[in-house]
C-alpha positions as CSV (number, residue, x, y, z in Angstrom):
1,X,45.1,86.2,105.5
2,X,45.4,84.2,101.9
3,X,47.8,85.7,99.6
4,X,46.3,87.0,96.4
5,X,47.2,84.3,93.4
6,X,49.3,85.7,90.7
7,X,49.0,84.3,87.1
8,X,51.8,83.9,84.5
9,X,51.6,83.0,80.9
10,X,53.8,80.2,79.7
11,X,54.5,79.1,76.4
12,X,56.0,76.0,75.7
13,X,57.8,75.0,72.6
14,X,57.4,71.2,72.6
15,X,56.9,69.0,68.9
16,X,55.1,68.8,67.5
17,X,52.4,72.2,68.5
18,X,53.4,75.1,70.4
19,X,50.7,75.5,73.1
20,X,50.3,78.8,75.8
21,X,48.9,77.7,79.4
22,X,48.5,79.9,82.6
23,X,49.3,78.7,85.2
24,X,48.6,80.3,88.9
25,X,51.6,80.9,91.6
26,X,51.8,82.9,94.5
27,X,53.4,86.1,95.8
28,X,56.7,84.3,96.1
29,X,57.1,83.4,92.7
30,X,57.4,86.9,91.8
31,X,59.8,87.2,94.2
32,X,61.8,84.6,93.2
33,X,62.1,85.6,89.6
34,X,62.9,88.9,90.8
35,X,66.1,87.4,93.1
36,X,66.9,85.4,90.0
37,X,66.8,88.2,87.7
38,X,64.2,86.9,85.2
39,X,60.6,87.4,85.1
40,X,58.1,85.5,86.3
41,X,56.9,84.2,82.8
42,X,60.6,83.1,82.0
43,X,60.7,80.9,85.0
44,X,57.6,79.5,84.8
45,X,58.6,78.7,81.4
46,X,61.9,77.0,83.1
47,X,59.8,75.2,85.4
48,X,57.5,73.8,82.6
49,X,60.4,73.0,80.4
50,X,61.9,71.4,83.2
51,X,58.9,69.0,84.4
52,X,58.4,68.0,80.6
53,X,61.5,66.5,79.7
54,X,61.4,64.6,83.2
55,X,57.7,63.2,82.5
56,X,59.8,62.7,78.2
57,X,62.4,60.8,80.5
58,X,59.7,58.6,82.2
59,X,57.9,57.6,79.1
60,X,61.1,57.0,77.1
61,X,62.0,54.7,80.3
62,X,58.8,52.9,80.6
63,X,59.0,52.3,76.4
64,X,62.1,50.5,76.4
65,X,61.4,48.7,79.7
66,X,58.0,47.2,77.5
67,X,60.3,46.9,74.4
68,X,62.4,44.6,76.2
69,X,59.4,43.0,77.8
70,X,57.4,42.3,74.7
71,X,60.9,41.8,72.4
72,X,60.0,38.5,70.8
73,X,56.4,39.6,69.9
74,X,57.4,42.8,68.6
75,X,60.6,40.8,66.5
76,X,57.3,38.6,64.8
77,X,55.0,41.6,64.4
78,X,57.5,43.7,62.6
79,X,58.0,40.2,59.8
């Protein structure tokens, strides 16, 4: 037997635009929320906060890894 898919609403607060997204979870998650005391929209909202600023972390990682790469062209572009 499948279990039925459960849908929260999640809306993230990340500049510049506010955007809503739903995302689907299973039975668990409910569950989960529950043993953690929040609902299942506030830690779906966790989750999502939590996977953006690690993908923010990667890009800000890969940018100053080409910064360094590409210093002396980007010194000249900037004269």
């Amino acid at each position: 037997m499948r279990p039925k898919s459960v849908a929260v609403t999640v809306a993230v607060s990340y500049s510049p635009h506010m955007r809503e997204t739903t995302v689907p979870v299973g039975d668990g998650f409910a569950d989960l929320a529950d043993a953690r005391g929040v609902s299942p929209d506030e830690l779906a909202a966790e989750a999502c906060g939590r996977l953006l600023a690690a993908e923010a972390e990667l890009v800000r990682r890969e940018a100053r890894r080409l910064a360094r790469v590409h210093d002396s062209l980007l010194r000249r572009l900037g004269e």
